[in-house]
PDB file of N, CA, C and O in Angstrom:
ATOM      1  N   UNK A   1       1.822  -3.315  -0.915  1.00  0.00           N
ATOM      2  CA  UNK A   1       0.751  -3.408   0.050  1.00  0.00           C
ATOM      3  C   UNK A   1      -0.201  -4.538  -0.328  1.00  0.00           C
ATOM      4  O   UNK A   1      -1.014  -4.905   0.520  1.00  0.00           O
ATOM      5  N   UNK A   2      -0.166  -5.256  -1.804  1.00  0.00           N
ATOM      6  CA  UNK A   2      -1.348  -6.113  -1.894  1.00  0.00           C
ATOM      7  C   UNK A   2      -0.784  -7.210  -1.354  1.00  0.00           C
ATOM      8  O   UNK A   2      -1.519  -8.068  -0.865  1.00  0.00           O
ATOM      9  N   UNK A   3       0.682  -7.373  -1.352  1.00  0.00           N
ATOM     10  CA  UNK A   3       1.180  -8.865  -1.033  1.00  0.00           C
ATOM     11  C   UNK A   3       0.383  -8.965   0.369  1.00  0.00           C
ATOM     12  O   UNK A   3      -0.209  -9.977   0.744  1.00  0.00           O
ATOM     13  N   UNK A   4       0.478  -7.583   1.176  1.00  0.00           N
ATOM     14  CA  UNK A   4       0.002  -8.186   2.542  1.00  0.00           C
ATOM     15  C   UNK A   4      -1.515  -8.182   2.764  1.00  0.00           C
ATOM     16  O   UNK A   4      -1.937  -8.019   3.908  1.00  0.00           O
ATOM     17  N   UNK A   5      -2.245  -8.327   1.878  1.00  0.00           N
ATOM     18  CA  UNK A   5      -3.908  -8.436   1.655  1.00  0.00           C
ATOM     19  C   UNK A   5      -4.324  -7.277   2.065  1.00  0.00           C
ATOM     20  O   UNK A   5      -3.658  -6.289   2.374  1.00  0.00           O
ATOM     21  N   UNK A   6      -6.004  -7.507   2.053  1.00  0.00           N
ATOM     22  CA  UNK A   6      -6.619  -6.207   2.292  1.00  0.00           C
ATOM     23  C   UNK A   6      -6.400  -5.418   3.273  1.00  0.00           C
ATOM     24  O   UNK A   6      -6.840  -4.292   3.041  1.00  0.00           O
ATOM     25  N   UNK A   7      -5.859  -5.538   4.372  1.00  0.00           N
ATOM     26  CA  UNK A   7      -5.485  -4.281   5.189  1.00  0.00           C
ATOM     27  C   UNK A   7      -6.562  -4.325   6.303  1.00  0.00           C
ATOM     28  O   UNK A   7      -7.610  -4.946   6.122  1.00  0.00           O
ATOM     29  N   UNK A   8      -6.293  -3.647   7.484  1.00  0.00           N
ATOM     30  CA  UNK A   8      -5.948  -2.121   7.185  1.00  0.00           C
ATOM     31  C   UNK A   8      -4.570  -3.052   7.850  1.00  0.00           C
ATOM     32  O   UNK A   8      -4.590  -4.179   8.345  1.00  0.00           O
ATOM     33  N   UNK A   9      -3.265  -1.996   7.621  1.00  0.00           N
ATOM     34  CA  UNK A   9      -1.455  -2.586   7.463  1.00  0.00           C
ATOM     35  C   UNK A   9      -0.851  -1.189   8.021  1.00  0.00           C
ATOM     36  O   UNK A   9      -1.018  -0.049   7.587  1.00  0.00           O
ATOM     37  N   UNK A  10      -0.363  -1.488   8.734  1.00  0.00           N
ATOM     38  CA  UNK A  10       0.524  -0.390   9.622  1.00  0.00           C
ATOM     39  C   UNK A  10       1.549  -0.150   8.321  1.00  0.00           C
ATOM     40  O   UNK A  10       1.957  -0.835   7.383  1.00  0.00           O
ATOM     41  N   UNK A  11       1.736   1.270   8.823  1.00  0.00           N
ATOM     42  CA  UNK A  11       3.054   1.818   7.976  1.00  0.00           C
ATOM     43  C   UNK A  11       4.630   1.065   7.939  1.00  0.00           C
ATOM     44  O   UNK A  11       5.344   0.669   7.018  1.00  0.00           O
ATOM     45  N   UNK A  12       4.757   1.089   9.310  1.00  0.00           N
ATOM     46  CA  UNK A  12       6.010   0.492   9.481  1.00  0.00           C
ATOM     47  C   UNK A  12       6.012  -1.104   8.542  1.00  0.00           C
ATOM     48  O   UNK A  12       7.134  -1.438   8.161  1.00  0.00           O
ATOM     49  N   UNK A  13       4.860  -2.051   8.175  1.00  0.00           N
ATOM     50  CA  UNK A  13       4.669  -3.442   7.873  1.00  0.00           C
ATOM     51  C   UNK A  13       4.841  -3.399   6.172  1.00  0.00           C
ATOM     52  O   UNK A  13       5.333  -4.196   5.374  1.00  0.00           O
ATOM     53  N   UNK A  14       4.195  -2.084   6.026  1.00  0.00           N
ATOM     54  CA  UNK A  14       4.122  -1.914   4.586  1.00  0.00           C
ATOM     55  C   UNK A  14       5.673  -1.443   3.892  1.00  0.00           C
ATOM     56  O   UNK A  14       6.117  -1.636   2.760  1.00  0.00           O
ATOM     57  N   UNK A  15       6.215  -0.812   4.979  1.00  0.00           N
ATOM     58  CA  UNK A  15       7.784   0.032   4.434  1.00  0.00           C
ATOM     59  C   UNK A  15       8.750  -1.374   4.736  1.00  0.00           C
ATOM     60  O   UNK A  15       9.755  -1.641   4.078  1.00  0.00           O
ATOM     61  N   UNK A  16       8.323  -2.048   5.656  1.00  0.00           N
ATOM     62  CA  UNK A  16       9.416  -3.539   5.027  1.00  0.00           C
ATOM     63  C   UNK A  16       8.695  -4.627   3.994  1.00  0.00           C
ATOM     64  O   UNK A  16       8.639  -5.857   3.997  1.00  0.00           O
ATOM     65  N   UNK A  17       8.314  -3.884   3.353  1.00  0.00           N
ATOM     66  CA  UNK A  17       8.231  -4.421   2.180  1.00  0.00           C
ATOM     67  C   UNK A  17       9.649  -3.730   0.606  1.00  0.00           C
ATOM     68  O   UNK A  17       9.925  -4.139  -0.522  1.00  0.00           O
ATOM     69  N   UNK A  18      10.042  -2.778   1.324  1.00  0.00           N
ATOM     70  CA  UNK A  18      10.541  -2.042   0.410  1.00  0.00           C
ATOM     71  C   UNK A  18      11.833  -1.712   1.639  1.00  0.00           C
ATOM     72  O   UNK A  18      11.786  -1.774   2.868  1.00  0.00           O
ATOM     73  N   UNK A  19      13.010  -1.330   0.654  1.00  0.00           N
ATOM     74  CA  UNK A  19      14.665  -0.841   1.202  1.00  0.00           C
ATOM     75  C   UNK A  19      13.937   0.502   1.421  1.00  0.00           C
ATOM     76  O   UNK A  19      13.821   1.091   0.346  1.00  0.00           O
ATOM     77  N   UNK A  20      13.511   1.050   2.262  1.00  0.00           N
ATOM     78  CA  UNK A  20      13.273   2.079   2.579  1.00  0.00           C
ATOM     79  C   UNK A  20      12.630   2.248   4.035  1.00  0.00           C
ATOM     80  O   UNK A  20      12.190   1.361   4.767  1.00  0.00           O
ATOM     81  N   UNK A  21      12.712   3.952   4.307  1.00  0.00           N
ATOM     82  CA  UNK A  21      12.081   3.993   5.895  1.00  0.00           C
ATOM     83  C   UNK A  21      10.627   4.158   5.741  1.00  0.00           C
ATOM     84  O   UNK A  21      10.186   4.299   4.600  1.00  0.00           O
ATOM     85  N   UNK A  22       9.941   4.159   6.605  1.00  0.00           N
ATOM     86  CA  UNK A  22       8.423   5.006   6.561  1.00  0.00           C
ATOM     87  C   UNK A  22       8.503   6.752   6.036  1.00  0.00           C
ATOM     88  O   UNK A  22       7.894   7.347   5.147  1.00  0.00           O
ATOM     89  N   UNK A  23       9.409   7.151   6.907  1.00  0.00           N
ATOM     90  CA  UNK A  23       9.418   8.706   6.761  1.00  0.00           C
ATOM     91  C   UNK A  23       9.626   8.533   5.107  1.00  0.00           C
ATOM     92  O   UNK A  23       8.515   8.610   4.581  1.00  0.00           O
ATOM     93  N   UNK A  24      10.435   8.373   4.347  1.00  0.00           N
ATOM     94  CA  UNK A  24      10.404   8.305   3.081  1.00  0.00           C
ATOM     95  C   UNK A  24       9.388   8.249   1.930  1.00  0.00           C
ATOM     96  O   UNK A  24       9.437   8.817   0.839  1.00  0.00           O
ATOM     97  N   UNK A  25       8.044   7.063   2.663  1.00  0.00           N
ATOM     98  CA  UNK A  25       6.823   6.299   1.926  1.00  0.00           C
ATOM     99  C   UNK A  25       6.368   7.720   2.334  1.00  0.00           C
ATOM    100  O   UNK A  25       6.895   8.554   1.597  1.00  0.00           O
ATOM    101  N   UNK A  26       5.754   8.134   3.045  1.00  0.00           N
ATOM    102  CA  UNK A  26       5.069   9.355   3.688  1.00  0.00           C
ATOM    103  C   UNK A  26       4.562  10.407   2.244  1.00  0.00           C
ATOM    104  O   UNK A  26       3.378  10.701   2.078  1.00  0.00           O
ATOM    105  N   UNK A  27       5.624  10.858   1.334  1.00  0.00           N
ATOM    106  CA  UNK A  27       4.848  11.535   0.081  1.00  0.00           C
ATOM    107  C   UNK A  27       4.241  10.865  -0.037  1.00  0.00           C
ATOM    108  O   UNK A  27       3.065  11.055   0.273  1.00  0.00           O
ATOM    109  N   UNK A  28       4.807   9.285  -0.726  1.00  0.00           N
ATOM    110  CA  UNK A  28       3.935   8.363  -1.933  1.00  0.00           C
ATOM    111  C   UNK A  28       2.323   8.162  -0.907  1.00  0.00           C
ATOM    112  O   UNK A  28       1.285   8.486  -1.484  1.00  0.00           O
ATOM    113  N   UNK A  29       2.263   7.852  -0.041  1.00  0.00           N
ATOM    114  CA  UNK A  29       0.454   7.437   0.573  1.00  0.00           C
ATOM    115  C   UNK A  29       0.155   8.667   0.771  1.00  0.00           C
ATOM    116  O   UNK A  29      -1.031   8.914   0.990  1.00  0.00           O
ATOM    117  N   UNK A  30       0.868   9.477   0.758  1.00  0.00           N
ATOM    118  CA  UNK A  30      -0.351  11.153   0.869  1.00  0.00           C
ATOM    119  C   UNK A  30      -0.608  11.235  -0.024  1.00  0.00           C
ATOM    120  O   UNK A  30      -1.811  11.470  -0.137  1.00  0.00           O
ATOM    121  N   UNK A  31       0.251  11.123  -1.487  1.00  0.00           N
ATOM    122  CA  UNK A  31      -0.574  11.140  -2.941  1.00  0.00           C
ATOM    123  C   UNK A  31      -1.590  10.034  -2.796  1.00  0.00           C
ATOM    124  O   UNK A  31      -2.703  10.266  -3.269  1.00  0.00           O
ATOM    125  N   UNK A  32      -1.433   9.152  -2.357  1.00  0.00           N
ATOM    126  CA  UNK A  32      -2.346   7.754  -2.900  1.00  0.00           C
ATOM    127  C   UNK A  32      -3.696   7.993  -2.170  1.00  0.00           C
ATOM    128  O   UNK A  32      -4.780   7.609  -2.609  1.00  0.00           O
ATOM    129  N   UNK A  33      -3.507   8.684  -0.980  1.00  0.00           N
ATOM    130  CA  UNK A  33      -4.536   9.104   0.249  1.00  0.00           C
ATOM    131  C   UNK A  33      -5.518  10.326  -0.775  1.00  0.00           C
ATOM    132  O   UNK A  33      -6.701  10.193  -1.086  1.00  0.00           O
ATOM    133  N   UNK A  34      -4.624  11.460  -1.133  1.00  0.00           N
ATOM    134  CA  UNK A  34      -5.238  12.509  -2.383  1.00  0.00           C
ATOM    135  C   UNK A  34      -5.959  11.612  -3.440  1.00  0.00           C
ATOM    136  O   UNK A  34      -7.179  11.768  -3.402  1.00  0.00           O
ATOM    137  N   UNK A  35      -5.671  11.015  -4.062  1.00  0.00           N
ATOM    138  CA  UNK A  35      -6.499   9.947  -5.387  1.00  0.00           C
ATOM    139  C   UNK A  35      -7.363   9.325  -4.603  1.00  0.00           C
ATOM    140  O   UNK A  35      -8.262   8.967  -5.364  1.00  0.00           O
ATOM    141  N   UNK A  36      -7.574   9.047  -3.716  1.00  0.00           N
ATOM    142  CA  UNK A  36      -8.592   8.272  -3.111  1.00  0.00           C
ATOM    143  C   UNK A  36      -8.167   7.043  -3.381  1.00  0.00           C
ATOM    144  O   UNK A  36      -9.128   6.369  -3.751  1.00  0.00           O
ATOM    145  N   UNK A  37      -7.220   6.461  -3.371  1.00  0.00           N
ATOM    146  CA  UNK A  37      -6.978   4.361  -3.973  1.00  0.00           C
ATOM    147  C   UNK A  37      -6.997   4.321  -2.330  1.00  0.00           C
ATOM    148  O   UNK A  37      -7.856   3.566  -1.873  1.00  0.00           O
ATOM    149  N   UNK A  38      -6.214   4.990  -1.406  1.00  0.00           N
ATOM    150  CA  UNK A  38      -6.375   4.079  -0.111  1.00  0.00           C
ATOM    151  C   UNK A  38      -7.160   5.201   1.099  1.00  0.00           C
ATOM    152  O   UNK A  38      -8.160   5.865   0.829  1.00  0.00           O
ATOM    153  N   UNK A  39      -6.579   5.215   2.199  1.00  0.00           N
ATOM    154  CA  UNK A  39      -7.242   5.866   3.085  1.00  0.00           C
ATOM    155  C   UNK A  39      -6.719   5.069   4.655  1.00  0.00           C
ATOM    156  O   UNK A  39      -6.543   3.866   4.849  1.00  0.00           O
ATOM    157  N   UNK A  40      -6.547   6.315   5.711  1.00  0.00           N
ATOM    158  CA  UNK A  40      -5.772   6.026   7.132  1.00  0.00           C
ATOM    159  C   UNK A  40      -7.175   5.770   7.930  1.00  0.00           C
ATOM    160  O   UNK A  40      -8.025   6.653   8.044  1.00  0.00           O
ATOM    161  N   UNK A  41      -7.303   4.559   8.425  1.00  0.00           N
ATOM    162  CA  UNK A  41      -8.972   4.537   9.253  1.00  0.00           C
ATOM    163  C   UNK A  41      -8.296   4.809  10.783  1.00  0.00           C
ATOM    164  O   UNK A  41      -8.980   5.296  11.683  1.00  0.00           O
ATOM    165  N   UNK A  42      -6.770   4.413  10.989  1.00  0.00           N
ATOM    166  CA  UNK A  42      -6.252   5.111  12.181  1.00  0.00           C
ATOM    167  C   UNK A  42      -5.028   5.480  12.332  1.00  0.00           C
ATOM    168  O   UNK A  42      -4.043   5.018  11.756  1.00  0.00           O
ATOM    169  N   UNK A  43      -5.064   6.182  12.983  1.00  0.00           N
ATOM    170  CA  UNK A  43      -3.528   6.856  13.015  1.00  0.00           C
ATOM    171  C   UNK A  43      -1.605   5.655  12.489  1.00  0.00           C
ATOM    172  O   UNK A  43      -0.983   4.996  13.322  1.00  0.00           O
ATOM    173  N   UNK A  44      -1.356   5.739  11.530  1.00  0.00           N
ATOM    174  CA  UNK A  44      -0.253   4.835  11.025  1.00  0.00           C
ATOM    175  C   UNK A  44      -0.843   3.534  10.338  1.00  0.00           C
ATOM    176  O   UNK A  44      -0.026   2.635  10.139  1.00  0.00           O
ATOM    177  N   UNK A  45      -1.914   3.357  10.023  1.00  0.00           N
ATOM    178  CA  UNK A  45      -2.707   2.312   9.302  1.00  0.00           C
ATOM    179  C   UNK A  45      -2.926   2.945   8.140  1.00  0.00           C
ATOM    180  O   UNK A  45      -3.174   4.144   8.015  1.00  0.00           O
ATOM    181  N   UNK A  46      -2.830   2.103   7.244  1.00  0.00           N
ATOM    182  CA  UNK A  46      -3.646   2.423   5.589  1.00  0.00           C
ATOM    183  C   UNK A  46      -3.876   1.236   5.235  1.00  0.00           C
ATOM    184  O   UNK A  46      -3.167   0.283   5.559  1.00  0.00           O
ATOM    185  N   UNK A  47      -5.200   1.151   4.320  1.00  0.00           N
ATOM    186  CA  UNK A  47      -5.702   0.533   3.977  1.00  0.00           C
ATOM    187  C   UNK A  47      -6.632   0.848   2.344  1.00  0.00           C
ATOM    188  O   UNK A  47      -7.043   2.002   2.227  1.00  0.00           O
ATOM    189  N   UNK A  48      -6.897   0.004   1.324  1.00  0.00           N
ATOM    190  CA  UNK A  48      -7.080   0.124   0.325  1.00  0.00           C
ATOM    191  C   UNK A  48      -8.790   0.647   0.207  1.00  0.00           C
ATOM    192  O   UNK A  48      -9.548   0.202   1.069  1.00  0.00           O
ATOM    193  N   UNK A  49      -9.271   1.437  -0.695  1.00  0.00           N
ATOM    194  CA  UNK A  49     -10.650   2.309  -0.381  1.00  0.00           C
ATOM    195  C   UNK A  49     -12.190   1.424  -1.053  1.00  0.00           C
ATOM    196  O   UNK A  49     -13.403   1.597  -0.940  1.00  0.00           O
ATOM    197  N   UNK A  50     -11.162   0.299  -1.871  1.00  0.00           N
ATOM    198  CA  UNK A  50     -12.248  -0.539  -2.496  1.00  0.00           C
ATOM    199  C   UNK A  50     -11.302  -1.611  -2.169  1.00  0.00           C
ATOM    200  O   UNK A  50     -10.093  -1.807  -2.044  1.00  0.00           O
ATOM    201  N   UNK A  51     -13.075  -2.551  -2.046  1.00  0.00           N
ATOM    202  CA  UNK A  51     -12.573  -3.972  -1.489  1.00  0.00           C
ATOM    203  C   UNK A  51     -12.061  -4.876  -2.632  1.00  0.00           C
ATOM    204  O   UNK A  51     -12.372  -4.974  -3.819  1.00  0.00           O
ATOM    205  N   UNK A  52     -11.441  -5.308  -2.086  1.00  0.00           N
ATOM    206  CA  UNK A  52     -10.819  -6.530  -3.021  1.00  0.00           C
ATOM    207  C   UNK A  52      -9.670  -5.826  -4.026  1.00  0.00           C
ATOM    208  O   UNK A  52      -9.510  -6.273  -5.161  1.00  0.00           O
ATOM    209  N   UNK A  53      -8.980  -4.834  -3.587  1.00  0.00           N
ATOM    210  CA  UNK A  53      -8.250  -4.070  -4.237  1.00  0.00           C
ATOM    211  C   UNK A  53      -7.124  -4.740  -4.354  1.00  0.00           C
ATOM    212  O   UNK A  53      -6.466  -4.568  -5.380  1.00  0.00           O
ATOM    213  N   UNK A  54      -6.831  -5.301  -3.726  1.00  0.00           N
ATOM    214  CA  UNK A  54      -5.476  -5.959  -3.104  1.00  0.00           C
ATOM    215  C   UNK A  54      -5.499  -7.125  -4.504  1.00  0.00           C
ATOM    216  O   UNK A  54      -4.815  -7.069  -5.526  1.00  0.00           O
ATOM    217  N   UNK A  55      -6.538  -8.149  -4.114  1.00  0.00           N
ATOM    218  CA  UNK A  55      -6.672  -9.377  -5.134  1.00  0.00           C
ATOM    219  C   UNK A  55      -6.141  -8.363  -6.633  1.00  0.00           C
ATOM    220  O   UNK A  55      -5.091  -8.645  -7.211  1.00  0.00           O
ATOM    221  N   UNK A  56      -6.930  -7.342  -7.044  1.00  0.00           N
ATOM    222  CA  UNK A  56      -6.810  -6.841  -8.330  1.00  0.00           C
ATOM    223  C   UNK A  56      -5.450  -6.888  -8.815  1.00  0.00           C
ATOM    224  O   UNK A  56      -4.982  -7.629  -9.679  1.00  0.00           O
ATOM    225  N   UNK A  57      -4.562  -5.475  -7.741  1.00  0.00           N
ATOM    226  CA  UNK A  57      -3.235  -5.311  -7.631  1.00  0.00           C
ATOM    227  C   UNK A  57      -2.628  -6.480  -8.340  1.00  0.00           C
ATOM    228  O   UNK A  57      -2.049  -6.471  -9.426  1.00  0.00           O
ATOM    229  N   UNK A  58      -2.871  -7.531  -7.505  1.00  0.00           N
ATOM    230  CA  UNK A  58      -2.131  -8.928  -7.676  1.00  0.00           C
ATOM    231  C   UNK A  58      -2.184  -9.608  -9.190  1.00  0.00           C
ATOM    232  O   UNK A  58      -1.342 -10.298  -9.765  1.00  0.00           O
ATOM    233  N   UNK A  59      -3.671  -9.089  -9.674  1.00  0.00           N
ATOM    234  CA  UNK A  59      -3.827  -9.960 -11.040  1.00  0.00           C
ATOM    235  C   UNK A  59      -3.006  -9.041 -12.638  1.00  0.00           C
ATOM    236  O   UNK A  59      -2.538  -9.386 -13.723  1.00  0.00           O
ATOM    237  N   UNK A  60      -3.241  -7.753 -11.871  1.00  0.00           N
ATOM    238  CA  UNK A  60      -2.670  -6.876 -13.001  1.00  0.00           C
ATOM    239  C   UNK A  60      -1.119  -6.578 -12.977  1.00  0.00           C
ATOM    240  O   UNK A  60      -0.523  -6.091 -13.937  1.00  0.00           O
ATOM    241  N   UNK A  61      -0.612  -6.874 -11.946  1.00  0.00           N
ATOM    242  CA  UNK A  61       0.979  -7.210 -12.034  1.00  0.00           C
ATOM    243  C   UNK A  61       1.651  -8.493 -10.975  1.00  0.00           C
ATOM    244  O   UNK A  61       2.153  -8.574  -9.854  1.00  0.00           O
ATOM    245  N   UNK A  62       1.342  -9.281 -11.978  1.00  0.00           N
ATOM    246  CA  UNK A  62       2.102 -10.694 -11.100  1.00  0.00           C
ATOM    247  C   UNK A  62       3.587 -10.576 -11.130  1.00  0.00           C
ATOM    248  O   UNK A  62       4.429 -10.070 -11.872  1.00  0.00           O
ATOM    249  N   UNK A  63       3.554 -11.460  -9.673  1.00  0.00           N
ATOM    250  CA  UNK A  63       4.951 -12.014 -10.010  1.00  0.00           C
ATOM    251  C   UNK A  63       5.623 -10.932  -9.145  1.00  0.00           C
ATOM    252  O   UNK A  63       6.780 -11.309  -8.963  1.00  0.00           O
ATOM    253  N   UNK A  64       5.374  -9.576  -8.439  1.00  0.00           N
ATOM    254  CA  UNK A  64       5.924  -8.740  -8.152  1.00  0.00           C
ATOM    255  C   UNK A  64       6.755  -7.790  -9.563  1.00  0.00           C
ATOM    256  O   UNK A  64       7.821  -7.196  -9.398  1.00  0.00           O
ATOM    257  N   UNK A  65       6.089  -7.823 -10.736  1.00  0.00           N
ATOM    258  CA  UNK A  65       7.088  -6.801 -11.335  1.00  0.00           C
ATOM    259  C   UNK A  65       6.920  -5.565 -11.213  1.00  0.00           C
ATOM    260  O   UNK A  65       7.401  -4.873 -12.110  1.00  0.00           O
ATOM    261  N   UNK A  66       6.214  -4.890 -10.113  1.00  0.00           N
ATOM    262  CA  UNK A  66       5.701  -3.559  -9.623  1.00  0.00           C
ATOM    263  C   UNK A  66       7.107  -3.386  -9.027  1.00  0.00           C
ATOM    264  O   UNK A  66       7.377  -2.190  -8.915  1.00  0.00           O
ATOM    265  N   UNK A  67       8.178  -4.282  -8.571  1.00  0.00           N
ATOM    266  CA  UNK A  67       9.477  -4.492  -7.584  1.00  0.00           C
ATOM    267  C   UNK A  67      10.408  -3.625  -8.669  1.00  0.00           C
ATOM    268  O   UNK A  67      11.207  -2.773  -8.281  1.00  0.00           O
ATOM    269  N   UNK A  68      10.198  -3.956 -10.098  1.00  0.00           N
ATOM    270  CA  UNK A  68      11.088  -3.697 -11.134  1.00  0.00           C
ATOM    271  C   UNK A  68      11.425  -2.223 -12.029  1.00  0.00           C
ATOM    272  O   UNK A  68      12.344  -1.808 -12.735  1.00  0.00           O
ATOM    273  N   UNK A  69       9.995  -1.680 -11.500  1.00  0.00           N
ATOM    274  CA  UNK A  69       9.786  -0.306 -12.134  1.00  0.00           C
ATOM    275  C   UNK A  69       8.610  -0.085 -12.573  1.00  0.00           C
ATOM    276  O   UNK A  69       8.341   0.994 -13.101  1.00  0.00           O
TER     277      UNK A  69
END
């Protein structure tokens, strides 16, 4: 989700980011939605709960090795 900046990023935009469907992502952002890191401002949108979250993401794992495990 940081590749595609701060948001707010439809579900479907965020799940082609990944070999997977939406219905699948659906646990992982209800946990992430529970921790408070993101939050739905509308129905199939999420978006990150602090600004500039995205930039962070990016500095603490470059390169995409979040892709790797």
């Amino acid at each position: 989700m940081a590749e595609l900046g701060p948001g707010p990023h439809r579900s479907g935009d965020i799940a082609a980011c990944y070999p997977a469907k939406v219905t699948s992502l659906a646990p992982t952002r209800s946990s992430l939605i529970s921790k408070g890191m993101i939050w739905s401002p509308n129905h199939g949108d999420t978006a990150y709960t602090v600004p500039m979250f995205d930039e962070f993401m990016k500095r603490i794992m470059p390169s995409g090795e979040w892709r790797h495990g």
